[in-house]
Each structure stands twice: as C-alpha cells, then as structure tokens.
C-alpha positions as semicolon CSV with decimal commas, in nm:
position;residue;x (nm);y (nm);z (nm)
1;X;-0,257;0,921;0,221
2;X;-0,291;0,849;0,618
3;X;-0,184;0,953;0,940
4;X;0,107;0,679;0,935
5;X;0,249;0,858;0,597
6;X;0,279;1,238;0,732
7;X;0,301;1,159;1,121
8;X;0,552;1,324;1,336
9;X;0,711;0,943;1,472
10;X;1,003;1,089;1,737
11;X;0,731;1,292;1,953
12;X;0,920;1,478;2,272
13;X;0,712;1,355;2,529
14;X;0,672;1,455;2,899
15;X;0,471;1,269;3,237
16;X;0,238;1,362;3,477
17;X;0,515;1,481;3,685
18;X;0,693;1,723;3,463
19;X;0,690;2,072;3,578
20;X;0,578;2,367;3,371
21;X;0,927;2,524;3,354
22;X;1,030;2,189;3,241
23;X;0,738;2,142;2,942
24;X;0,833;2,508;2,823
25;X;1,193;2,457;2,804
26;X;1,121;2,139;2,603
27;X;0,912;2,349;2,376
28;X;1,143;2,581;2,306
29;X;1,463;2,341;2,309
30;X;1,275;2,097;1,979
31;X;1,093;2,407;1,818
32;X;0,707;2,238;1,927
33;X;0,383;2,392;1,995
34;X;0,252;2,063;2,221
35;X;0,407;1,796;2,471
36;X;0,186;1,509;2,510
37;X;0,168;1,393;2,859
38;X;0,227;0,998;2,886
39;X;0,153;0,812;3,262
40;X;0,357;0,587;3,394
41;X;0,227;0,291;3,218
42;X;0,283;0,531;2,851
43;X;-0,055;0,576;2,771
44;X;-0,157;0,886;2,637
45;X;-0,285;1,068;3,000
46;X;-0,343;1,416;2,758
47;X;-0,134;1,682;2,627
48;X;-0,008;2,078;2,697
49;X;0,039;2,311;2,399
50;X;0,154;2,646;2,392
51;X;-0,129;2,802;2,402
52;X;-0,184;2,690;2,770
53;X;0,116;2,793;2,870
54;X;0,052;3,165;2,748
55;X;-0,273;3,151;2,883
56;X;-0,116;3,125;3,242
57;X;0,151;3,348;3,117
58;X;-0,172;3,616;3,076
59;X;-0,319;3,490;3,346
60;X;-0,060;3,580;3,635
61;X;-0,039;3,931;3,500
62;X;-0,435;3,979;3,606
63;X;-0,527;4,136;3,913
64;X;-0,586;3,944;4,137
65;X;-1,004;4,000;4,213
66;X;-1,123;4,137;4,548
67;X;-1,292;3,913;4,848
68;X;-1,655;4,027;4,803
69;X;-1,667;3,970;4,435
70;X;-1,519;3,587;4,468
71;X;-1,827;3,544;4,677
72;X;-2,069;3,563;4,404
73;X;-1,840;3,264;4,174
74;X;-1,833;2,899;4,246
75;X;-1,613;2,795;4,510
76;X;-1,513;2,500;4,260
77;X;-1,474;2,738;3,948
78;X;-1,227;2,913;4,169
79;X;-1,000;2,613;4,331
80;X;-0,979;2,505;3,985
81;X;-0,876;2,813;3,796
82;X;-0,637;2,843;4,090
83;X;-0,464;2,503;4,014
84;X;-0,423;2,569;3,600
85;X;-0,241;2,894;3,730
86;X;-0,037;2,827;3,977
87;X;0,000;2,433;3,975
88;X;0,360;2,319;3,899
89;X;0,343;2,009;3,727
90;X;0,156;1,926;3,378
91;X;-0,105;1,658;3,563
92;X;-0,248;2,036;3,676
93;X;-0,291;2,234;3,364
94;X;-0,303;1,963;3,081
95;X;-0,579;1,929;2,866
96;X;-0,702;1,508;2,903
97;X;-0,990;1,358;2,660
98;X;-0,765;1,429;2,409
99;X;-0,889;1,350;2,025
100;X;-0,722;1,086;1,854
101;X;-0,692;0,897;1,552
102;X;-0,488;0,550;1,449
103;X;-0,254;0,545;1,195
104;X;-0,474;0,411;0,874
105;X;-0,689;0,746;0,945
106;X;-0,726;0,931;0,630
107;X;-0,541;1,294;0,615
108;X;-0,852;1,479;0,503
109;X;-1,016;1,300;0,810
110;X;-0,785;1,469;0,999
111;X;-0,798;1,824;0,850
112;X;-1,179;1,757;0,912
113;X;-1,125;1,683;1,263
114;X;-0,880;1,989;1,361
115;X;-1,137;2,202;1,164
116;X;-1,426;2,110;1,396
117;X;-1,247;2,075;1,661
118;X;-1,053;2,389;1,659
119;X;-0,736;2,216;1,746
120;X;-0,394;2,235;1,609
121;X;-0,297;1,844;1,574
122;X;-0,382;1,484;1,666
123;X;-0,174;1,212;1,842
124;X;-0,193;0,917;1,693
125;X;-0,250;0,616;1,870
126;X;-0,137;0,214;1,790
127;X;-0,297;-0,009;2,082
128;X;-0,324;0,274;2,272
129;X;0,029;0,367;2,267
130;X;0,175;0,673;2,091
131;X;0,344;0,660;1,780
132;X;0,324;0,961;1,619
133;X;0,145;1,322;1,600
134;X;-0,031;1,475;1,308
135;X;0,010;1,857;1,326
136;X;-0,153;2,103;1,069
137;X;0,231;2,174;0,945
138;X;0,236;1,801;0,889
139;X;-0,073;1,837;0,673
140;X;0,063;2,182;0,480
141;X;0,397;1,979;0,428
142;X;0,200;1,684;0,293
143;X;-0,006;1,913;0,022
144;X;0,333;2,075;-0,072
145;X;0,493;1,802;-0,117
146;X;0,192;1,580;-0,318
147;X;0,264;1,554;-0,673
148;X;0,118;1,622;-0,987
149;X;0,019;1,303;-1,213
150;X;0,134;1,374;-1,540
151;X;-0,004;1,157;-1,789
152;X;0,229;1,057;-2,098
153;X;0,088;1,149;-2,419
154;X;0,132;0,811;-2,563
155;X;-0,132;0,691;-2,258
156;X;-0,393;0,505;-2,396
157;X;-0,794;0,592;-2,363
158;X;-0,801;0,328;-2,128
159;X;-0,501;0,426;-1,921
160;X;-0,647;0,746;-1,883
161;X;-0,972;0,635;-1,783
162;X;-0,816;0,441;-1,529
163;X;-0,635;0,719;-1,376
164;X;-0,941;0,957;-1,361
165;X;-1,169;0,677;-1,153
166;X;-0,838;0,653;-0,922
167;X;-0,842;0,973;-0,848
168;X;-1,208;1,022;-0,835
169;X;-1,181;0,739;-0,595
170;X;-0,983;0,920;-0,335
171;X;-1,224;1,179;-0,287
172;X;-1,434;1,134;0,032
173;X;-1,789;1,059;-0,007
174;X;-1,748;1,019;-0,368
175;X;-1,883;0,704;-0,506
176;X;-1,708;0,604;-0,870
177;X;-1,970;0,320;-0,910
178;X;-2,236;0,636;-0,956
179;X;-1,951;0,786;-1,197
180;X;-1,965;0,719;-1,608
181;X;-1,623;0,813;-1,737
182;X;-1,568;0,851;-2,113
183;X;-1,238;0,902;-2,266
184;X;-1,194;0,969;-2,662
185;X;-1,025;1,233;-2,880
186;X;-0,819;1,424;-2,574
187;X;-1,168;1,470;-2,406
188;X;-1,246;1,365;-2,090
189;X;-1,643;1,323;-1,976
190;X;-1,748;1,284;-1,630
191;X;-2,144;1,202;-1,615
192;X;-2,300;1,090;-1,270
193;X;-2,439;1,135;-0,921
194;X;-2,316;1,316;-0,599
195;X;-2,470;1,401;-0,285
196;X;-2,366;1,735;-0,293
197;X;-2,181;2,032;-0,413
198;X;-1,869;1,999;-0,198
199;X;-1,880;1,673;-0,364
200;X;-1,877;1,815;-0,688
201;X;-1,623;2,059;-0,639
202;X;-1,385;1,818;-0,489
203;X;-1,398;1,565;-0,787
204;X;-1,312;1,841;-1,032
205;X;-1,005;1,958;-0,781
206;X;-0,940;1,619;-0,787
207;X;-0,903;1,617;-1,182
208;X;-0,728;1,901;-1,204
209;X;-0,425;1,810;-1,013
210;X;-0,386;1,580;-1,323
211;X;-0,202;1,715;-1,603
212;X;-0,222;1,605;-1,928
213;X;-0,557;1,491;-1,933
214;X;-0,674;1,714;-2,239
215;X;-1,018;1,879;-2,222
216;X;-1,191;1,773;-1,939
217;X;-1,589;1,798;-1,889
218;X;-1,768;1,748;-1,513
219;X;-2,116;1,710;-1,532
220;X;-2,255;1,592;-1,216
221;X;-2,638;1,527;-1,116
222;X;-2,794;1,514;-0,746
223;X;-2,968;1,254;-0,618
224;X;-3,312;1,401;-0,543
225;X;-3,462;1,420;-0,194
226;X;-3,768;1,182;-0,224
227;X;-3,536;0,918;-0,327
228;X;-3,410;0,908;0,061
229;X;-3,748;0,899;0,173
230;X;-3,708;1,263;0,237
C-alpha cells in the first residue's frame, strides 16, 4: 500500500498571500489541522498547521519583555519572533523545507517518516506539484480498514505457501530469498535469516493477520557480525 492509495487528493490549499484569519477560518470551515501554502506558480512554497496558529495564539497572551532584558538576545532572534507573531499573511509564519514524499512511497515509509520527524502528515508531491496529503488519520484509517486474508480450507499446500512469502514479502527489510517456507499437515514452518529483531517481529505480525493458516512456527536466525566485516 502507498501514498497514492490512502492520500487525501482534494487538499484546501492557501498562497503566500493568505492572511492568518483567513488560514484559520479555512481550518475550521473543512475540519483540517494544516493548509499547505502553494506560490503563484503552485509549487509547494510550505505549509501552516494548527499548531502554529496556537502557538501565536499563546504567544500574544505573553508579556511583553522589558527593554534591558531584549538587550542581552539577538537583534535577529527578535525581528524574527516578532514577524511569526504579529505578521498577517502565511509567507510570515509558515513552516518551508517541508518533508515530502511521491505517490509510489510506501505507507510504513511514511509512518517512519512522521515518527522521526515528529510531524503530523506529508504532502505528496507528482513533478513537484501537489496531489495529495498523507495525514496520520489517513494512516489509522488505512490499518482499520486493511483486511484479513482468510485462507479457504480447501487451499492447497502450495497456495498457502504462496500466500505466506507474499506477505512476508511486504515487510520492510525482509528478504524472502533468505526465507525457507514449509507447508504440510495444517503446519506452517518459517526457517531463515533477518537482520534483526524488529525484523522478526514484523514477519510474525505479518503472519498473523492471516487467518486460516493452521499452526504456524517462526524460527528466524541472525546473520552474525563478522559476516559484514564487522
């Protein structure tokens, strides 16, 4: 699954030239935490969430600091914290260098990257212009929505076999190649080699979201240091 198959495609937009009353009445009007900003050309120029408006919300409500104590803070650090409060339009507070991804981006890719990232959802970009967002609700709505392979009970060894390398195959970093799987008598026998044990616990979430599979067995080797050259 990619970012094309749980994107956002209708994103509410705004430009450079919207004004923060504007941004925050589109936010509320459509129910969204984010407004990309687009320039004039449509490009992606970077985006304003919620969370910076609140921030300036929080931010007027501080007193202002006295004279003398400005004087020991950068002149720079000031004019600029001046402009994200009190600048009208979006090209003053919006947050540019925003992270991106294309639309044949894996979804776990994407979890990955809001995880380390600390960030609450991805535009996604199709020569360079924007044609959807992936937001962590998109992600949640995805897992809800995934389905559970049954497997008939008439399925063949083979069959089954064949199901259990596909869905060892979606797991990231997982090679199947280093994978032996053995099917016979309603048993199911994984033998093999992963780098890790994230790896390992993946492949055996990824079996159990099968159903019907019958006894199932994981047993997983590492591949040792000095093999690397370590």
């Amino acid at each position: 699954m990619n970012a094309s198959d749980v994107m956002t495609k209708n994103v509410v937009t705004a430009n450079r030239d919207t004004t923060v009353k504007q941004a925050a009445e589109l936010m509320s009007q459509h129910r969204i935490s984010a407004v990309p900003v687009l320039d004039k050309e449509g490009a992606l120029a970077g985006i304003v969430s919620e969370g910076d408006l609140m921030r300036r919300v929080e931010g007027a409500h501080e007193q202002t600091r006295s004279w003398w104590l400005s004087l020991f803070s950068g002149n720079r650090e000031n004019a600029k914290g001046f402009v994200v409060d009190h600048g009208r339009f979006l090209k003053d507070i919006m947050t540019t260098g925003v992270t991106t991804v294309t639309p044949d981006v894996p979804v776990g890719k994407i979890a990955r990257l809001l995880e380390e990232k600390h960030i609450k959802r991805v535009p996604v970009l199709e020569s360079g212009q924007l044609v959807g967002i992936v937001s962590r609700a998109n992600l949640l709505q995805a897992m809800a929505a995934q389905p559970i392979v049954h497997v008939e009970s008439k399925a063949t060894d083979d069959e089954k076999r064949n199901i259990v390398l596909g869905a060892l195959a979606q797991v990231p970093g997982l090679n199947p190649v280093h994978l032996n799987v053995v099917v016979a008598d309603n048993r199911i026998d994984v033998w093999g080699i992963v780098n890790s044990n994230d790896e390992e616990d993946a492949a055996k979430v990824a079996l159990e979201a099968i159903d019907g599979l019958g006894e199932v067995s994981v047993q997983l080797g590492r591949i040792p240091n000095y093999a690397w050259g370590i």
